[in-house]
Structures are given as structure tokens and as C-alpha cells.
C-alpha positions, 0 to 999 in steps of 0.5 A, a space after each residue: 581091677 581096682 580103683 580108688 572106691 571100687 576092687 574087683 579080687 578074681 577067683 575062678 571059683 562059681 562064687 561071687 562075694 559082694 561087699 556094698 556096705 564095708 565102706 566109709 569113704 566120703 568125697 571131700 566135697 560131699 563131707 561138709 554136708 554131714 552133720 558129722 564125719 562120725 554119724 555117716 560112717 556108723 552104719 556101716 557093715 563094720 570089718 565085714 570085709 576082713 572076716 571074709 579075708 579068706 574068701 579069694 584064697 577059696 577062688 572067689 571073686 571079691 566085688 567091694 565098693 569103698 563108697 559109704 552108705 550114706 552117700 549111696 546104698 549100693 543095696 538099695 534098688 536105683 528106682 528108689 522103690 522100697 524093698 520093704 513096703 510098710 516097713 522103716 528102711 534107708 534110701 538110695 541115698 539115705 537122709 538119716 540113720 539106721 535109729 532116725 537122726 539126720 545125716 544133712 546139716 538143715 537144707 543140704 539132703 541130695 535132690 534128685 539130681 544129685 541122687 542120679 549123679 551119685 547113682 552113675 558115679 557109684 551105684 551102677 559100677 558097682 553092679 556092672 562089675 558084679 554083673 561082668 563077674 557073674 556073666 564071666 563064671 557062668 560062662 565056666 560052670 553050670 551055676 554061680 552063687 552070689 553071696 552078698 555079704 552084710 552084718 548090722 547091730 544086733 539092737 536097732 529098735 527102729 528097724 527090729 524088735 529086740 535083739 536080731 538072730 545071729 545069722 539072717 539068711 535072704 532069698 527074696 522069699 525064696 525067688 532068688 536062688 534054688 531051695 538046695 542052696 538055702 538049705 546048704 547055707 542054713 545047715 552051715 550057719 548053726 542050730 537056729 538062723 532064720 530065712 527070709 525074716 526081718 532081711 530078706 534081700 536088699 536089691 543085689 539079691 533080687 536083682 542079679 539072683 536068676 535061678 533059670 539062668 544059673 545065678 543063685 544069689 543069697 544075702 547073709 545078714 549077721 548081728 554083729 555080736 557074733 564078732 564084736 562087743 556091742 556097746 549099749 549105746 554107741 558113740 563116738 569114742 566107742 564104735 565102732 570097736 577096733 578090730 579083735 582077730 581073736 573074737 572074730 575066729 569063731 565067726 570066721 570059722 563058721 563063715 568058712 563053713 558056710 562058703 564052703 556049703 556053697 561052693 560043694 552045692 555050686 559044683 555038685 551036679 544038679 539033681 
């Protein structure tokens, strides 16, 4: 299935990637009320979607919206209660950036029922596709892996201090997925990722993440430097940096690692 904002790649594997935050489309009607085209599309999850490009050969299903964060974070949980409680963090529809400036010209911020508006449109598509695949691959296998898949600068003061860990692994304290499957993720991603750290699950880990009913959901957050060179400061003539197949293949590889742990662990019968 595929629309203008929404794609939904099927594989036949017990394996769903989610992609909430690759895009960048802004409705035309909506830009003008941006401080800058620039400002609202650069905390996306840059080139996520092309590092794991190799997902559907593999069999997994691929649910990917192309609607930008700052009109509606498909991550962030419908109510707007807050996945982080004491913590700085974005909205449903976010009013500023990941380092605090504003993203709506003075007077324009969506009220509430341009919020409602924007989460039947986009946000709840997207998790009723991802709702329909994880319901059609459980029919087929005993147990499905949701990986949802993220990445962030690896310095963003006003979120974390200093600089992020390469692989950040959420599973909503471990309520999210079976402890097999964080461990297999874990043992895939190298000597030293963190679990349930700063990023421990936006709301499509806890939200469709079921262990009782044979959906483990798992959310990786990578620092981008993993697959590109950070800027110090990032502006509009240099982020986000163009796309290097060649410094991403290391990354690449180890995500291949990792997806692979995830299937084996799908798969493998159930101690």
C-alpha cells in the first residue's frame, strides 16, 4: 500500500520496521506558518529509512510515513500525556524544536482542534497500518518483532547531557517485549549500547508492544554519528549532510546484525 504520505512495503517475515520520523513533507497549507521551511524539517530522523533499505529484502514489512514531525510526531502518545514526565521532550504536534526555538511564526501554534485534525489525518493511519500488519503476521507466526527505528544528533543539550551513546535500545523498562529479545538486539549492536536510558520507547513501543499476545515491540535510537558527519552547530547550508552510502555501510552492517538477531529470536521456538 502506498499513498502520497503513507507506504506500507510487506514482507512475510515476523518483522515490522517502523519509520515515524524520516519525513519531511509539510502540507502546503500548513508552511506558511513555520518560522522556516529549514527549521521544521531539521529534526528529522535524517536517512533512517535509507540505512535500513535493505529491510524488505530480509521480509520485513516496512510501515513509513512521510508527514514531518513538526506537523505531528507519530511517536508521541494521541492524549498528549507526556512519555517523559519531568523530562524536556516534543508534543503531539510540537510548537518548538529539539534545542527550544519556536517552529510557528508569533499567534499561529495549532489549538486543539487543529491538533485533533492533524491526528485523524496522519497519526492514527499510521498506527492503523502498523496495527493491521502486526495483526496480519501474527496470524502466520507464534511471535512478531516491531522495530521501531530512530536516530537524533549525538549533542542535543537541552534533551541530554554530553554526547548520546551509539546505540540506544527502549522497551519501555522492559514491559514492551520479552527480555530474550533485548538481549539479542543488545549482544548485535556491539560492545556498549545502553537499554532503557535517556530513550526508552516513544508510544509505538508502548502502545503496540504485547508480549502476552506475541508482539515484542523494540525502539533503537542511534546517534547520528554513527553514519554521518555531525556539524558543531547545524545550520541551513550544512544539515543535514548529504547522504554518503560509503560512511554509512559500517552502520549498515551492524543494523543488518541486529535485524538478523531479531528475526533468529522471532523464529526460534520459545524456551
Amino acid at each position: 500500500m502506498t499513498t502520497a504520505w503513507l507506504s506500507v512495503t510487506r514482507g512475510d517475515a515476523p518483522l515490522v520496521i517502523g519509520l515515524p520520523h524520516t519525513g519531511t513533507a509539510i502540507a502546503a497549507d500548513l508552511l506558511p506558518q513555520f518560522v522556516s521551511p529549514w527549521l521544521a524539517r531539521r529534526d528529522a530522523d535524517w536517512w533512517i529509512d535509507r540505512l535500513y533499505g535493505f529491510a524488505a529484502a530480509m521480509g520485513a514489512t516496512v510501515v513509513h510515513t512521510a508527514i514531518s514531525r513538526s506537523v505531528i510526531d507519530a511517536n508521541r502518545d494521541p492524549s498528549g500525556v507526556s512519555l517523559y514526565p519531568g523530562q524536556v521532550t516534543t508534543g503531539l504536534c510540537p510548537t518548538e524544536t529539539f534545542d527550544g526555538e519556536a517552529l510557528y511564526r508569533p499567534g499561529l501554534d495549532p489549538d486543539a482542534a487543529e491538533i485533533e485534525r492533524r491526528r485523524i489525518r496522519w497519526h492514527a493511519p499510521y498506527h492503523a497500518a502498523l496495527t493491521e500488519e502486526l495483526a496480519r503476521l501474527r496470524a502466520r507466526h507464534p511471535r512478531v518483532v516491531l522495530y521501531d527505528a530512530h536516530s537524533i544528533r549525538s549533542r542535543v543539550p537541552r534533551l541530554f547531557d554530553g554526547e548520546l551513546p551509539q546505540f540506544n535500545i527502549g522497551t519501555n523498562s522492559g514491559a514492551s517485549c520479552d527480555p530474550g529479545l533485548t538481549a539479542a538486539v543488545a549482544a548485535a549492536s556491539g560492545p556498549s549500547p545502553i537499554i532503557n536510558g535517556r530513550f526508552k520507547g516513544g508510544y509505538t513501543t508502548r502502545h503496540h508492544g504485547n508480549p502476552g499476545a506475541g508482539v515484542h515491540a523494540v525502539q533503537m535510537e542511534l546517534a547520528m554519528r554513527g553514519y554521518l558527519d555531525e556539524p558543531a552547530t547545524p545550520d541551513a547550508d550544512n544539515w543535514p549532510p548529504a547522504y554518503d552510502a560509503a560512511r554509512a555501510e559500517p552502520m549498515v552492517a551492524t543494523l543488518k546484525t541486529i535485524l538478523t538477531a531479531c528475526l533468529d529470536w522471532a523464529t526460534k521456538e520459545p524456551s
